[in-house]
C-alpha positions in Angstrom: 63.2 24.6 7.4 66.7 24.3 8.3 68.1 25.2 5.0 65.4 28.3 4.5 66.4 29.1 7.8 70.1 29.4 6.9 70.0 31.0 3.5 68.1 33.7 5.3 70.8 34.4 7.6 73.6 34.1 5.1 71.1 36.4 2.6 71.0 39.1 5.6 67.4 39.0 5.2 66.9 39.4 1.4 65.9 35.7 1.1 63.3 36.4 4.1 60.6 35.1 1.3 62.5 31.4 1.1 62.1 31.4 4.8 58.2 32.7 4.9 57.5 30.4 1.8 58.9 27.5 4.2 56.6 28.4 7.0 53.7 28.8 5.4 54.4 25.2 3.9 55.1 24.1 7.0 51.5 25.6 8.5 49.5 24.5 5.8 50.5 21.1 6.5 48.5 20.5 9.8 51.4 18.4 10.6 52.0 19.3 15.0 55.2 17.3 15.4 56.1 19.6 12.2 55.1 23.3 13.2 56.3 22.2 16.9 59.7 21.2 15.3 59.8 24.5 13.2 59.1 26.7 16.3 62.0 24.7 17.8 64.5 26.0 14.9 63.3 29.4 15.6 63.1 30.1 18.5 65.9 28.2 20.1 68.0 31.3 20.6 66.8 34.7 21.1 69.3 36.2 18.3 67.0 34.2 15.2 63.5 35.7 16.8 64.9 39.3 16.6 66.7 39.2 13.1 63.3 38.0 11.7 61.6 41.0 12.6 64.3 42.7 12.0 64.6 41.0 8.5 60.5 41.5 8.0 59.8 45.0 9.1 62.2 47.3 7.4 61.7 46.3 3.8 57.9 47.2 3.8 59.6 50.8 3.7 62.6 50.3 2.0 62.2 48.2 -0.6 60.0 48.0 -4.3 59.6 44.8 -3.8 58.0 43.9 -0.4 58.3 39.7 -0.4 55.2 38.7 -2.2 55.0 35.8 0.6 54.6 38.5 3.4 51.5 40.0 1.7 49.9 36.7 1.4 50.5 36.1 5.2 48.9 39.4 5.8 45.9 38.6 3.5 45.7 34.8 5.0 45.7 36.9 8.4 42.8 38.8 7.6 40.7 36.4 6.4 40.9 34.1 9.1 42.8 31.2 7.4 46.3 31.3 9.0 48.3 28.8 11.5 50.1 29.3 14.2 53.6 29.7 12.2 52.3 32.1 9.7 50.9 34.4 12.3 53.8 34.8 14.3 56.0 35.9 11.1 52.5 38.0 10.2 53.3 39.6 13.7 56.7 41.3 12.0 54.9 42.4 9.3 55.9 46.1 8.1 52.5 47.5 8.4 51.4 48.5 11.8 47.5 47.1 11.3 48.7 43.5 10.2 51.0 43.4 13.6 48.1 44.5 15.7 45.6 42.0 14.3 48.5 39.5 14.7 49.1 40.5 18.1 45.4 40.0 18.9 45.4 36.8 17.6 48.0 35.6 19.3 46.3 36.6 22.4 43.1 35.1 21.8 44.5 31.5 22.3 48.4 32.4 24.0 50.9 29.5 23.5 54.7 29.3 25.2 56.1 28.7 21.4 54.5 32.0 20.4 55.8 34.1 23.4 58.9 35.3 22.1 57.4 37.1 18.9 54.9 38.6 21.6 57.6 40.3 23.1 59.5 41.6 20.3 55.7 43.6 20.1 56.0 45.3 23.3 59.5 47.0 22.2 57.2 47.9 18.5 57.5 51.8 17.8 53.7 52.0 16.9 51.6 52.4 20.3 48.8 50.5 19.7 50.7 47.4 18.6 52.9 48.2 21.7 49.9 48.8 24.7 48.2 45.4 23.4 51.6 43.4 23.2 52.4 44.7 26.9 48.9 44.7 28.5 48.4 40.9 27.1 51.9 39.8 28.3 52.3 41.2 31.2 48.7 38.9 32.1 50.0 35.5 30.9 53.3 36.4 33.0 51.2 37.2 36.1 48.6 34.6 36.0 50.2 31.5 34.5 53.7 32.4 35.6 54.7 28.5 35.2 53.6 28.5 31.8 54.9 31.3 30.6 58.1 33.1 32.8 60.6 30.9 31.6 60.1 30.9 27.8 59.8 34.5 28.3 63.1 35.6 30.1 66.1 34.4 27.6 64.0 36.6 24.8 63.1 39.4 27.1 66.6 39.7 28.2 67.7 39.8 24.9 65.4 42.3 24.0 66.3 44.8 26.9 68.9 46.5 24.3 66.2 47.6 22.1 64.8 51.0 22.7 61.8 50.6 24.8 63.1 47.2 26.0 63.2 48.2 29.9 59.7 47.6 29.7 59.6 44.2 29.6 62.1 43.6 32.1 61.2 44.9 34.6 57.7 43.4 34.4 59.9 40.4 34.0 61.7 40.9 37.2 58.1 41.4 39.1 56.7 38.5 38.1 59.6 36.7 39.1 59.6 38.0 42.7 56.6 36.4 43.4 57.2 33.2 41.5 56.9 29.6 43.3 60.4 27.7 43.7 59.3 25.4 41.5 59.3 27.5 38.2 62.2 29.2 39.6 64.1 25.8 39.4 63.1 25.5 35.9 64.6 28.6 34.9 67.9 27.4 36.4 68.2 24.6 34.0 68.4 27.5 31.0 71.7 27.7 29.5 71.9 31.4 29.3 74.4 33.4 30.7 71.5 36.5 30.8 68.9 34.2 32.6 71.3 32.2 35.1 72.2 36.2 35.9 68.9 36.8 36.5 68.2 34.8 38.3 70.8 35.3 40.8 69.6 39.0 41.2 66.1 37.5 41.7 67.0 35.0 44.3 68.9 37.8 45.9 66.8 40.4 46.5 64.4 37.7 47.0 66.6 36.7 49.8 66.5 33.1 49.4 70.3 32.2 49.3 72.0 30.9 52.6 75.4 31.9 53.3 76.6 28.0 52.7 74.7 28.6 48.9 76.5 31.7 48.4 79.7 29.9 49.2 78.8 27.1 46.6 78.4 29.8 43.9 81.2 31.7 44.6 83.4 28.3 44.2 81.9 26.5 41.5 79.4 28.3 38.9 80.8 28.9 35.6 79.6 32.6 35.0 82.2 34.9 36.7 80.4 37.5 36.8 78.0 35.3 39.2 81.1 33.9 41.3 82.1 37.6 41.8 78.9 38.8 43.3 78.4 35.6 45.3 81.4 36.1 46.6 81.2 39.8 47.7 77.7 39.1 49.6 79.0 35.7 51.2 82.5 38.1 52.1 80.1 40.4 53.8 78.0 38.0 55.5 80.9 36.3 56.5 82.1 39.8 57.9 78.5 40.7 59.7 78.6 37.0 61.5 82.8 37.0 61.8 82.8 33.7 60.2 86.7 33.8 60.0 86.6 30.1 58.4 83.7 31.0 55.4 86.7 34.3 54.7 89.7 31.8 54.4 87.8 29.3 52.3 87.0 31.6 49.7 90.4 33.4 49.9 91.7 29.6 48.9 89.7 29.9 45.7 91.0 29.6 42.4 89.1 32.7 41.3 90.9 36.1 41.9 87.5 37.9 41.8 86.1 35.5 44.9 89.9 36.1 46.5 89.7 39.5 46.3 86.6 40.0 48.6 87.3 37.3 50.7 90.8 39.1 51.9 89.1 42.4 52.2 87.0 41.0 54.6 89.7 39.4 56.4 91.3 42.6 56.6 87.9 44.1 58.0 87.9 41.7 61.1 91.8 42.5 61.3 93.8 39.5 59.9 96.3 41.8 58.1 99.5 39.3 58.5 97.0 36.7 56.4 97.0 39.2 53.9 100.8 40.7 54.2 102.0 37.1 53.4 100.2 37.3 49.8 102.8 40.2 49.0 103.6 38.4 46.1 100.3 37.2 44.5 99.9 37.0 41.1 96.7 39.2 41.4 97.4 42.9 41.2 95.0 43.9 43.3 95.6 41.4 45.7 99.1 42.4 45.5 98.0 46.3 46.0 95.7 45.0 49.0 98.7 43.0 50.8 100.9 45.9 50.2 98.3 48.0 52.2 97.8 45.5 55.3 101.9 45.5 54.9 102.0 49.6 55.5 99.2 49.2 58.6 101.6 46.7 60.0 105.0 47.9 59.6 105.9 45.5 57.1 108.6 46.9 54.1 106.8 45.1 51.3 109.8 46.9 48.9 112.3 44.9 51.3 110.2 41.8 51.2 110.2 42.3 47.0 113.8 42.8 46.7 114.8 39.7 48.9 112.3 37.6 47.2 114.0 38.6 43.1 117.3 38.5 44.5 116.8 34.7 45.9 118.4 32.7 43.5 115.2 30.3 42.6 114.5 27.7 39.6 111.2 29.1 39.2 111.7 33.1 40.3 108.0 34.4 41.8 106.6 36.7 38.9 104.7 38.2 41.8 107.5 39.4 43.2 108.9 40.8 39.7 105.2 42.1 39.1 105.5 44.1 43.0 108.7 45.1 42.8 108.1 46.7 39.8 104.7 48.4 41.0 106.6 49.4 44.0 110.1 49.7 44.0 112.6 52.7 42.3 115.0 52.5 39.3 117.9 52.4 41.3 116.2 48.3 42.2 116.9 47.5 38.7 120.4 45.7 39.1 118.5 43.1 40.7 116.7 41.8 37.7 119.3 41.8 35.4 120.3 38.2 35.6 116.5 37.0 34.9 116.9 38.7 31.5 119.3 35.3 30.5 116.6 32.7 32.7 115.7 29.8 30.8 112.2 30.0 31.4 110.3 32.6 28.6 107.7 34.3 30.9 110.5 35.3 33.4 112.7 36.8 31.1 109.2 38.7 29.4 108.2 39.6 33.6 112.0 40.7 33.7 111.8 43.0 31.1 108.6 44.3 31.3 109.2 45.2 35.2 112.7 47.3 34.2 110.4 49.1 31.8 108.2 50.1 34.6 111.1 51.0 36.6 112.5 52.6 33.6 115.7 51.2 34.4 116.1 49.6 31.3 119.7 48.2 30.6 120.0 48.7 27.1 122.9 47.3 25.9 121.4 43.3 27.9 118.0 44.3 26.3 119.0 45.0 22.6 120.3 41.4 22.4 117.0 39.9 23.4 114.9 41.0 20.4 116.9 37.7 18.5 115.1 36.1 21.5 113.4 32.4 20.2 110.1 33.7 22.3 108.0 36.1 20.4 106.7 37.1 24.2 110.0 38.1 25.3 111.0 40.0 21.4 107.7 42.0 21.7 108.4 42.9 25.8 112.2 43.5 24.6 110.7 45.9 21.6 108.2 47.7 24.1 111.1 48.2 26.9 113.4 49.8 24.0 110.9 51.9 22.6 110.3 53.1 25.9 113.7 53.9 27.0 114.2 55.6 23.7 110.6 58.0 24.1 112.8 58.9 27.2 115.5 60.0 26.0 114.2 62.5 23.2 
């Protein structure tokens, strides 16, 4: 199975038959621990359902020579002598009247292995194999929601780029809402990016997070774009309840995209001098933010930029550079001259790449440093050059 498997995705689908021929085998076999362990290999990710069918489906129009294998499925289908394997690849059949009677077979007696090729159905471009597809799913989701709501959200989100692939989503997403905890739980356990986002959104709008698990979220999942929107409603709950300590935890965070709501709500509730001392973050938008709370409070962040470069420092703040460049003039140039000859490569590279911004680039120091030994600091030299000499034309 494994090697049919792969010489159909190295074939891109023109050895569809060696994989068919393989299931079929495998079906005929009666063997359980063998079909289960073939449904296993295909269905483990969502990617291998979908190339089947789309493997299957478009050579019954394009092609002279339909896979012989496919037919015999079909025929096996109609006469009642077909297993479980056979009828799920019968269910990607090209013609519309083998998926349907697949479809309704599949139905008849529904099983979690099966789900996924049930799904690809409700995104099918022929109605009637669509309607039954969706009117039998959306059932098992809805009244056997344990069984069935986990195996079916890694392929369903998957499917939701195919046209008409909404659908199943959102029926997805409703049988979800009124899920028990328990099958919830399950679903946290998957390792897919597209469920473990879903199920955030689900839990939610569901409302079942507390601020101390939105907190936990925002500082230790993996998925940023989960620690970003964890963040953002624990910063605004934090705001709501003016829980000044939650705000200053997750503005300790590692991740800029927790930090970043974290100090806007601190600046909300009015804790700008928090904020003004983070003038030289190496965020740039927490670096635009502390420039802001600088200008409500009468700071000079350009002042507080210039004195910072200017400090003679082993290890120059490339915030600072990275500021004083967003914010300063070209006549502030002189002052980064002598960090074109530091001896560490990303300050000379922040250096450059700050006097290009400035335009205030010194040619005859920068011309020297495209023999530099760091390819960073030759391609920032290069860039800086070819600005200065845009300018001058």
């Amino acid at each position: 199975m494994a090697e049919a498997l792969q010489e159909t995705m190295e074939s891109r689908g023109l050895a569809i038959d060696v994989l068919a021929e393989a299931l079929v085998r495998v079906d005929k076999s009666g063997d359980t621990a063998e079909i289960a362990a073939a449904f296993a290999l295909i269905t483990e990710t969502p990617v291998i359902v979908s190339l089947i069918d789309d493997y299957c489906r478009p050579a019954y129009w394009t092609s002279r020579h339909y896979p012989r294998v496919l037919n015999e499925i079909a025929d096996m289908l109609k006469a009642g002598r077909i297993g479980p394997l056979a009828t799920v690849i019968a269910a990607s059949h090209g013609d519309g009247r083998v998926r349907e009677l697949a479809v309704r077979r599949l139905l008849k007696d529904p099983r979690p292995e099966q789900l996924p090729f049930l799904l690809l159905r409700m995104t099918d471009w022929a109605a009637p194999v669509r309607d039954l597809a969706r009117a039998g799913v959306i059932t098992m989701l809805h009244e056997r929601t344990a069984t069935f709501l986990v195996v079916a959200a890694e392929t369903m989100l998957h499917l939701r780029r195919r046209q008409r692939g909404e659908f199943g989503v959102k029926q997805l997403y409703a049988a979800a809402y009124d899920a028990p905890d328990d099958v919830l739980g399950k679903l946290s356990r998957s390792v897919s990016p597209a469920a473990q986002r879903f199920l955030f959104e689900v839990r939610t709008r569901r409302g079942d997070f507390t601020l101390d698990d939105l907190v936990r979220l925002a500082l230790r999942n993996i998925d940023k774009s989960i620690r970003a929107r964890a963040g953002d409603a624990a910063a605004r709950d934090a705001v709501w309840t003016g829980r000044v300590d939650v705000l200053r935890k997750l503005a300790a965070c590692r991740h800029d995209e927790v930090r970043i709501s974290a100090l806007t709500g601190l600046s909300r509730l009015g804790h700008l001098d928090e904020i003004v001392a983070l003038l030289d973050d190496r965020s740039t938008l927490i670096r635009a933010l502390a420039r802001d709370a600088a200008r409500r409070t009468g700071v000079d962040a350009v002042a507080r930029y210039r004195a910072i470069v200017a400090a003679p420092a082993e290890r120059p703040s490339m915030g600072a550079i990275a500021g004083l460049a967003e914010s300063g003039r070209a006549e502030d140039g002189p002052l980064l001259y002598p960090l074109l000859r530091h001896p560490l490569v990303k300050v000379r590279a922040y250096a450059v790449g700050a006097l290009r911004i400035l335009d205030a680039v010194p040619v005859d120091l920068v011309r020297p440093m495209v023999d530099d030994p760091s390819r960073r600091v030759v391609r920032a030299a290069l860039k800086a050059l070819q600005t200065r000499d845009s300018a001058m034309r």
